[in-house]
N, C-alpha and C positions, 0 to 999 in steps of 0.2 A: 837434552832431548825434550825435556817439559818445556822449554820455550817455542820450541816448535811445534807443538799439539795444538789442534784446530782450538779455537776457540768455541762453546756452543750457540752463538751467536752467526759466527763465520757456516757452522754448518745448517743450521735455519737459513740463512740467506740462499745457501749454494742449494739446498733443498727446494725450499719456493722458489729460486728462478726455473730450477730443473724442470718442477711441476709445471709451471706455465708454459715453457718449450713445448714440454711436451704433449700438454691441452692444447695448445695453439699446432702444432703438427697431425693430431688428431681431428681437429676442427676442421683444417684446410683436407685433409683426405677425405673427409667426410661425402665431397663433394655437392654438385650444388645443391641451394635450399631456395625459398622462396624470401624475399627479401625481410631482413631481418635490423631491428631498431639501432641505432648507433651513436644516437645522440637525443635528447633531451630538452625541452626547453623549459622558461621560465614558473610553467604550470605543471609542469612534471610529464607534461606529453610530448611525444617521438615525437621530432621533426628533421630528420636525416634517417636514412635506411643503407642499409649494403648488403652484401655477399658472404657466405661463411669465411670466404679470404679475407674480406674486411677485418673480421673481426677477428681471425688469425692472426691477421698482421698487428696489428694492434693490440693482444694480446702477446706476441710475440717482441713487440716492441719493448711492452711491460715487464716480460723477464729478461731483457737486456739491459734497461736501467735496473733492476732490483740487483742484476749480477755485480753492474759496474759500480754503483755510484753505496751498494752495499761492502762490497769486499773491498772499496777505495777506502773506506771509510775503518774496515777490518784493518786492513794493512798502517792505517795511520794509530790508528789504536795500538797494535802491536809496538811501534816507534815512539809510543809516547816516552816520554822520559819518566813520567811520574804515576802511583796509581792513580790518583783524581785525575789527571788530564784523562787516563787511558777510559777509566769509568764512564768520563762523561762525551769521549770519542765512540764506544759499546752503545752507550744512550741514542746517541746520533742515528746508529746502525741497526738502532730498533727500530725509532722512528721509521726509517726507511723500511724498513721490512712491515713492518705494521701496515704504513699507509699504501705501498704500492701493492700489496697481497689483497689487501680489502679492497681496493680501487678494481683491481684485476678478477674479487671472485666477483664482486658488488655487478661489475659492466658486463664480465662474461655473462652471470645468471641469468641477468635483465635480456641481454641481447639474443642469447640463445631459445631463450623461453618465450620471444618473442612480446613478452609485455610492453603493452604501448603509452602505458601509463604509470608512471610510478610514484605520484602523488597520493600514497593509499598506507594500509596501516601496517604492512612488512616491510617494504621499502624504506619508512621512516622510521620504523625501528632497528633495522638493520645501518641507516644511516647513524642515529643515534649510537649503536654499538660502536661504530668505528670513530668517532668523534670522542667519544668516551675513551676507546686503547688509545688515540691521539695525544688525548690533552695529558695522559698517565704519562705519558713519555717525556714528552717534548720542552717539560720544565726542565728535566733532569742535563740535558743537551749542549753540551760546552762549544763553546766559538771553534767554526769551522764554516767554509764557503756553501758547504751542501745544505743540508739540514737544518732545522729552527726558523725563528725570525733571526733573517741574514739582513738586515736592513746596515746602510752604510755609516750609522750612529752607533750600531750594535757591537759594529767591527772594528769600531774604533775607541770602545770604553766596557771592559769587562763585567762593569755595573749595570750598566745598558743593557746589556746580553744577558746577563744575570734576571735580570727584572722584568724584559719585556717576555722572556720565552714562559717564566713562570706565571705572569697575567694572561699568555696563549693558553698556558698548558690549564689550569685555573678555568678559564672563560669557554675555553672547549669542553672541558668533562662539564662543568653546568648544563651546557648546550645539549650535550651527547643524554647526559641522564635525563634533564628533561623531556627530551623528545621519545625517549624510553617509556619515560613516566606515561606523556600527553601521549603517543600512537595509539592505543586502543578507541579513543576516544574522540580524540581531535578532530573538529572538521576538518575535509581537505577540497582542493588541494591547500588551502591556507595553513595548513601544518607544514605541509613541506615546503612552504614560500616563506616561512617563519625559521625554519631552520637555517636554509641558505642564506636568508637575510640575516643572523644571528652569526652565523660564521664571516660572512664577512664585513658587519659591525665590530667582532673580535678582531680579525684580523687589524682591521684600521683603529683599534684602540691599541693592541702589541706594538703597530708603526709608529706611534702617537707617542709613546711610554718609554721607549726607546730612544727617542728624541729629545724627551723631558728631560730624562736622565742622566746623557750624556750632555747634554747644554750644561746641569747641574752637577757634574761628576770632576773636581779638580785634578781627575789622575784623566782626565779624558786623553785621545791621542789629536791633535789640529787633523784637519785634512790638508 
């Protein structure tokens, strides 16, 4: 019977997806509102708007991947054969939980509260905070097609995978604490043009590392 008890990971997941159903069912009754922000640009200023349905749906979209692509990820963990694979499948399904819960409270708050700016000094600490739980994860994260750096070097040499998620996970919490640090203070919007721009210098250094790696890795797999 202990093999069948939720895991409390599995019940996080199934919780925040529940929550977002249900924020996103409550949004859409709401009925209607005056047009409210949906996307973002460059500068941290709205340049898209919608409906409270919009942003139902889309919120509602976000607890459909958190259910699936969280509890695919539970269920593989449970089938691991070993504990390190299972731990670092769990990892995986934090990840996921982590990033799609902060994406989902981060865009609902912004979009409901109508701020049309989010180049300012909560916004970019609130970004910072989730780049910070990100990068805590995401080192930890074993080979799997969903979650991490999935690059096609990463998938084919376990050192790879090994090495570039931990220069993610590394580069991100820099990123996330700094901008914790800099928000009170920083001009903007160039604080928030500084952050985005750092996350995906990260990113393309993780791609880069990952590639190093497995050029260099003699267990590598050919493609």
């Amino acid at each position: 019977m202990s093999g069948r008890r939720l895991h409390p990971a599995d019940i996080a997941t199934a919780l925040s997806a529940s929550g977002m159903a249900a924020a996103a069912a409550c949004i859409a009754l709401a009925g209607p509102a005056r047009s409210l922000p949906i996307h973002y640009g460059w500068d941290g200023t709205a340049d898209a708007f919608g409906t409270r349905g919009t942003v139902a749906f889309m919120l509602g979209l976000l607890a459909f991947l958190t259910a699936a692509l969280g509890m695919g990820m539970g269920i593989a963990a449970r089938g691991a054969v070993d504990a390190s694979r299972a731990r670092a499948l769990r990892a995986g399904q934090l990840l996921i939980l982590v990033s799609l819960t902060a994406v989902a409270v981060l865009a609902t708050t912004a979009s409901l509260t109508g701020v049309t700016n989010v180049a300012d000094e909560a916004p970019t600490a609130a970004l910072g905070l989730m780049l910070l739980l990100i990068g805590a994860v995401v080192g930890r994260v074993g080979p799997n097609p969903i979650a991490g750096v999935r690059t096609p070097w990463a998938l084919k040499s376990r050192l790879a995978w090994d090495r570039s998620n931990r220069l993610a996970g590394r580069l991100l919490s820099l990123i996330g604490l700094s901008a914790l640090i800099a928000a009170p203070f920083a001009p903007q919007p160039l604080a928030f043009q500084v952050v985005i721009a750092a996350v995906l210098l990260a990113a393309a250094a993780a791609v880069f590392e990952s590639w190093r790696v497995w050029d260099k890795d003699p267990d590598r797999q050919p493609f």
